[in-house]
C-alpha positions in Angstrom: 53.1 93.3 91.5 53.7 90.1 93.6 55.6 87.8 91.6 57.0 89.6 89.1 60.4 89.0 88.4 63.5 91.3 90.0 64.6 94.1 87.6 67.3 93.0 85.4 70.4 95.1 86.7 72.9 96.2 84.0 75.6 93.9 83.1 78.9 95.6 82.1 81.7 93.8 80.8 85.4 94.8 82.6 88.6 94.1 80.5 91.0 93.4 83.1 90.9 92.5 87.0 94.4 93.1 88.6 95.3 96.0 90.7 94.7 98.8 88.0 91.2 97.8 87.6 90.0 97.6 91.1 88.9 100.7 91.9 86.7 100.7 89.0 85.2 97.0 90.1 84.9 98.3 93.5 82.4 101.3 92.3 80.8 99.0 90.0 79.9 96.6 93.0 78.7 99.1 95.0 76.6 100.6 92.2 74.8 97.2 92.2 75.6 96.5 88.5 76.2 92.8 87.5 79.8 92.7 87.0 82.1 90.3 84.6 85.1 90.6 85.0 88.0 88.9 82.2 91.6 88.7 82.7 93.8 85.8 82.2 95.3 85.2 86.1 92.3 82.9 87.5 93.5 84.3 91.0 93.4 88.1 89.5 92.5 90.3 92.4 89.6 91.9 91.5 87.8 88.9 90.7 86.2 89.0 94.3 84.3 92.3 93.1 82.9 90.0 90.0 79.4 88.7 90.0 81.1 86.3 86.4 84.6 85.6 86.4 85.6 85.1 82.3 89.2 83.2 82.3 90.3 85.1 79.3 93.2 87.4 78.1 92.0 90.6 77.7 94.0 90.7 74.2 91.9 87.8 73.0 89.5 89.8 70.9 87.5 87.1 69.5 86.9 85.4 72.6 85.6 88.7 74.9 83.6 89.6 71.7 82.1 86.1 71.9 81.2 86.7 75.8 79.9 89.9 75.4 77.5 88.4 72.9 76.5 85.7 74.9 76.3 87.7 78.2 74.2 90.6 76.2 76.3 93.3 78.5 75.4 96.8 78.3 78.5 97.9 78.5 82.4 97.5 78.4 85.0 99.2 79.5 89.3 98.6 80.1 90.4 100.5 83.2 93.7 100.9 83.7 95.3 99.3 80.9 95.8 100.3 77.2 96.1 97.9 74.4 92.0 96.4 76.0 90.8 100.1 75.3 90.9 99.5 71.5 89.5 96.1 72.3 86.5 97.6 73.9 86.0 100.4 71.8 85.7 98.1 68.6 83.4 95.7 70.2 81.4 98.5 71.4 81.0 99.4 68.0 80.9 95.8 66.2 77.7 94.7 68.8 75.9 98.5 69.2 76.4 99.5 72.1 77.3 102.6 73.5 80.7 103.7 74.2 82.5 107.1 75.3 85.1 106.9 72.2 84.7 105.3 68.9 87.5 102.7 67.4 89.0 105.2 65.4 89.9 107.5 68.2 90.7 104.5 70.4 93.3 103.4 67.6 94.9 106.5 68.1 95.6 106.5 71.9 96.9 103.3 71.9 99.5 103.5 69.4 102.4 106.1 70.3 103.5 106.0 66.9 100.0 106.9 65.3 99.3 109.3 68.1 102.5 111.3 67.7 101.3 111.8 64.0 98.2 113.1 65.3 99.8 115.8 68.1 102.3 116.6 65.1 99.0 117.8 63.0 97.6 120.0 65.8 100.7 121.4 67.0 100.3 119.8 70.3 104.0 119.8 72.2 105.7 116.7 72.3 109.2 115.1 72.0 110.9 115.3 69.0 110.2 111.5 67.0 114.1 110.7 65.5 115.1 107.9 63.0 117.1 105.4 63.9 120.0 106.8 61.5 120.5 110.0 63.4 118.9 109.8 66.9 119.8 112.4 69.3 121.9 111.2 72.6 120.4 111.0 75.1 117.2 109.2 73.4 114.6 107.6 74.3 113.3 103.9 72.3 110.0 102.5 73.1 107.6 100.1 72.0 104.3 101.9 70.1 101.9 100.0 71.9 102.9 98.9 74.8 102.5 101.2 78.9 104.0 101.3 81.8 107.2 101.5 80.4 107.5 98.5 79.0 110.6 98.3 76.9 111.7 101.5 77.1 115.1 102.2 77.5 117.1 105.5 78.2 120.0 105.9 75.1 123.0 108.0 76.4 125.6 106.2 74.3 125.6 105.2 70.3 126.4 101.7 71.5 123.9 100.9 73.2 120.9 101.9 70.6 120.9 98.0 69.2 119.9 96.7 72.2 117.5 99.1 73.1 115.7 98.6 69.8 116.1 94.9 70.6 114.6 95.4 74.1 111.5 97.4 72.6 110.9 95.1 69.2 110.8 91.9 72.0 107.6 93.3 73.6 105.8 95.1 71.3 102.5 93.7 69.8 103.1 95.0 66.2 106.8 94.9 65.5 107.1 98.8 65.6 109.4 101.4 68.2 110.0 105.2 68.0 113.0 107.0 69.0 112.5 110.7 70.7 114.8 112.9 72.3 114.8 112.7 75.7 112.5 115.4 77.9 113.9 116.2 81.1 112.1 118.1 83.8 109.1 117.5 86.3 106.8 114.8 85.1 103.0 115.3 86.1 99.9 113.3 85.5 96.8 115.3 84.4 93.5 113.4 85.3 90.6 114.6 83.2 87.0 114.1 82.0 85.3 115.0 79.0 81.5 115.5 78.2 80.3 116.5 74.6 83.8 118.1 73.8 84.2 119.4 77.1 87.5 118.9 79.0 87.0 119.0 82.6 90.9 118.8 84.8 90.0 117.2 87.7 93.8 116.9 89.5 97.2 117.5 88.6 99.6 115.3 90.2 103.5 115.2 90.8 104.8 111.2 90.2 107.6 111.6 92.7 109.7 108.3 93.9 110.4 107.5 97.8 112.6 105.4 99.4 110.9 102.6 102.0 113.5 101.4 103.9 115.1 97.9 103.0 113.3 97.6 99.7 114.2 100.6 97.3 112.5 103.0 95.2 108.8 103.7 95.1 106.5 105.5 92.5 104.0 107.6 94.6 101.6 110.3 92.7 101.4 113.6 94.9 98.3 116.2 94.6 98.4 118.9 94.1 100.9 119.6 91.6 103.8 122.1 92.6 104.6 122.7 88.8 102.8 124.7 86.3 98.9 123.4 86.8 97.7 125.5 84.2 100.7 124.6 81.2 99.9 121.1 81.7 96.2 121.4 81.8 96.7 123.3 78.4 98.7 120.7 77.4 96.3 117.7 78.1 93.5 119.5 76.8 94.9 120.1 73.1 96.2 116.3 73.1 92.7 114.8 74.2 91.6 117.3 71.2 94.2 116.0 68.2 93.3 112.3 69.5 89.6 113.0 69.1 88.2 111.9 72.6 84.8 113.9 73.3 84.1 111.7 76.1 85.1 109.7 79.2 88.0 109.9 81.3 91.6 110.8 80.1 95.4 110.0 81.3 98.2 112.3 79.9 101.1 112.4 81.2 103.6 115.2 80.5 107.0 116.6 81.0 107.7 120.3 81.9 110.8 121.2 79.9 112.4 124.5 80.5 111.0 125.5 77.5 107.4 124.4 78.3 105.6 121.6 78.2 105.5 118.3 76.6 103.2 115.7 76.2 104.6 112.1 76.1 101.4 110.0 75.7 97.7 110.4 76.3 95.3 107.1 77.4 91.8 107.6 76.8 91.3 105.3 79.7 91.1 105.9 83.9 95.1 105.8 85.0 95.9 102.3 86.4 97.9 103.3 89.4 94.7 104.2 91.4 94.4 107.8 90.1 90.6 107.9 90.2 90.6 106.8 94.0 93.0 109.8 93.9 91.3 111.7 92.3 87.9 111.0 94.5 90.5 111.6 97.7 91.4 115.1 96.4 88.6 116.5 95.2 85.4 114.6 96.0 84.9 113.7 92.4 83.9 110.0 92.0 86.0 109.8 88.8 85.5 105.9 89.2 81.6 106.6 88.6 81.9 109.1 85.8 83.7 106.5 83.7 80.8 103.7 84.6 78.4 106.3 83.7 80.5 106.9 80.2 80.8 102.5 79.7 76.9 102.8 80.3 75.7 105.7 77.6 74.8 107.4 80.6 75.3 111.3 81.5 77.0 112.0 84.6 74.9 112.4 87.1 75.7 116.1 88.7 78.8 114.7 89.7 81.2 116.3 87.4 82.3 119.5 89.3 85.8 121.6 88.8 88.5 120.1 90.7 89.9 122.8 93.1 86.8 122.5 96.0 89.3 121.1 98.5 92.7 121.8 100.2 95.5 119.5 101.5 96.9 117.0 99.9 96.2 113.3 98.9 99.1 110.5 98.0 99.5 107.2 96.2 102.4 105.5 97.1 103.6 102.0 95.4 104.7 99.1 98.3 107.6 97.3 96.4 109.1 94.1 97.7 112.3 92.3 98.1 113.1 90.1 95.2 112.1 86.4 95.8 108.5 84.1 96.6 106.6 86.0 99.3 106.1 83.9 102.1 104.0 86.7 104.0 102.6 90.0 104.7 102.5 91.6 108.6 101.7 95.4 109.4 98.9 96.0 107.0 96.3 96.4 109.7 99.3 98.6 111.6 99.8 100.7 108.4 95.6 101.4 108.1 96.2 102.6 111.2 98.6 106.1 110.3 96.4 109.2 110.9 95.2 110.0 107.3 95.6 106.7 105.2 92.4 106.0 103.4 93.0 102.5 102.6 96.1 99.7 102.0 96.4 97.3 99.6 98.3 93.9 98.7 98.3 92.9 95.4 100.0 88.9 95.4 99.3 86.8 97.3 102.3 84.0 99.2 103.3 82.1 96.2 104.1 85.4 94.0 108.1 85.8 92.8 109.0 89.2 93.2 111.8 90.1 90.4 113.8 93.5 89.9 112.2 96.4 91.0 110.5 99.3 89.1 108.3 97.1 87.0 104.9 97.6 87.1 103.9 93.8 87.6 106.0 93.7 90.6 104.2 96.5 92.5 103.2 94.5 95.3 100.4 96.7 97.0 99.7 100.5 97.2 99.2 103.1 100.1 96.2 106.0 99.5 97.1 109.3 102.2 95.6 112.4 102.7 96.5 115.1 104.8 96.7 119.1 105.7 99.2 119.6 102.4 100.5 117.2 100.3 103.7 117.3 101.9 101.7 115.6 105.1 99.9 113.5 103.1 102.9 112.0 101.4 104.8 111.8 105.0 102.0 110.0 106.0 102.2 107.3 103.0 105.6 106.6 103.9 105.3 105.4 107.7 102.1 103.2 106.7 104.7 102.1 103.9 107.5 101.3 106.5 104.8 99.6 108.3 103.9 97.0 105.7 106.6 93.8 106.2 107.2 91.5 103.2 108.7 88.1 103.8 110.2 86.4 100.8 112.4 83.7 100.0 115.4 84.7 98.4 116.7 81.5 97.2 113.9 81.5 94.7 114.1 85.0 93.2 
């Protein structure tokens, strides 16, 4: 009818807007939905996919719970990052609205501790938890709740336990650490869905490191998997099971000992180092969607197939930088360029201090590849990666 008003378009709430959340904030702008985005960095990247920006630190539960009131969202959701999952999970439940996991069940993926006690009670393979009085060397100390490796430290030596402990206790949210043996063997990354109890793998991927020149390791994630696919998928599925997620996307990342597999932690969450995009790459799944779909109450819509559709191979590779200020980017457009490379991104902007390597705040862009096999694919990450120029100042690192 002329004059009537333009539909109201659904307003979902997005805990986070740096580089692990931008694939999801990418789908969700295409989708047309009314995106808010919160995170504390008011020059967060993935603000520019935001129809609200919300200057807030996506551990500031009061405040987002505020904002989602006033806002009257219809849905939230934490991409990419683990402590916000609880976050939106208990003001899901706090403000009625629907949510793929419950607080309960999002308590238990985002506390190691908690979630070991949980595998432990369903059998499911993992490290071996120690006390601190008799750890076994090598170990491994970690914080419970914190990701990306954050304050974790490899043990080899009795002396230097205190200061790993130290290292873990300084960033960890509640005061709490676990000591495990340390797993060694392939590491792989299973990227799932669920629907009603049903686990869906929808890639298995190596997470390999490369060497750029001039600017020293890089994480990449490599599909498909050359381990054993169907021990890790087993693996995954019994974890997501013990944790209690019947819904939504899940992360697990495990280790294939000689003895099997085991699983060192499980994020009921989209993987933050573009593994949906991945994912979509790989197997034309738009994982990115199905997890909007779950933040909404909504069923997939006929897009949740079995991965396994496609051949060749698809790569994310990490850009690290020297240490220092960037001053400025050259190649990118160069790099887009390499037969195969879906897309290139920069994370910081000239201003950003680049300190040691290997921590995930100072990934300073990522590469996404396909090709023939995944060996071609990941060849093909590499040259747009030795493309990509950083200048930095070194006097300020």
């Amino acid at each position: 009818m002329a004059g009537d008003s333009p539909a109201r378009r659904p307003r979902l709430l997005v805990l986070g807007a740096g580089p692990a959340q931008l694939g999801l904030l990418e789908a969700a702008h295409r989708r047309g939905l009314h995106v808010i985005a919160a995170d504390r960095d008011p020059l967060a990247i993935g603000f520019r996919h935001a129809d609200e920006r919300a200057v807030i630190s996506t551990d500031d539960e009061p405040a987002l719970e505020r904002l989602a009131r006033a806002r009257e969202i219809d849905g939230i959701v934490s991409p990419g990052a683990d402590w916000p999952v609880g976050v939106a999970a208990r003001i899901a439940e706090r403000i009625g609205l629907p949510h793929p996991i419950d607080a309960a069940t999002a308590s238990l993926a985002t506390t190691k501790s908690r979630q070991r006690e949980s595998f432990a009670s369903a059998g499911v393979p993992q490290p071996r938890v120690a006390v601190r009085e008799q750890p076994p060397f090598p170990c491994v100390v970690k914080p419970v709740d914190q990701q990306g490796q954050r304050g974790l430290s490899v043990v080899r030596e009795p002396s230097e336990l205190d200061a790993a402990i130290a290292a873990a206790l300084a960033v960890s949210r509640s005061g709490g650490y676990l000591v495990e043996e340390l797993i060694e063997g392939p590491e792989v990354t299973v990227n799932a869905f669920s629907v009603d109890g049903s686990f869906v793998p929808l890639a298995v991927t190596d997470r390999l490191t490369a060497a750029p020149p001039a600017y020293g390791v890089a994480l990449c994630h490599v599909w498909p998997s050359e381990t054993d696919v169907d021990a890790a998928v087993g693996a995954a599925r019994a974890a997501a099971a013990a944790v209690g997620v019947r819904n939504g996307p899940t992360y697990t990342q495990i280790r294939l000992a000689a003895d099997g597999p085991r699983v060192m932690e499980l994020a009921a969450r989209l993987g933050g180092g573009h593994d949906a995009e991945l994912v979509e790459a790989a197997t034309g799944v738009p994982l990115n969607d199905l997890a909007l779909d779950a933040a909404l109450g909504q069923t997939p819509r006929n897009r949740l197939v079995q991965a396994g559709d496609r051949s060749g191979g698809a790569c994310v590779l990490f850009l690290v930088a020297p240490e220092g200020e960037l001053v400025s980017v050259e190649g990118v457009d160069e790099a887009e360029a390499v037969e195969g490379v879906a897309w290139v991104r920069i994370y910081r902007r000239p201003g950003w201090r680049f300190g040691p390597l290997l921590r995930g705040p100072d990934r300073a862009g990522a590469v996404l590849a396909v090709g023939a096999s995944p060996e071609e694919a990941l060849e093909r990450a590499r040259r747009a990666a030795e493309a990509v120029r950083f200048a930095v100042d070194a006097d300020t690192a």
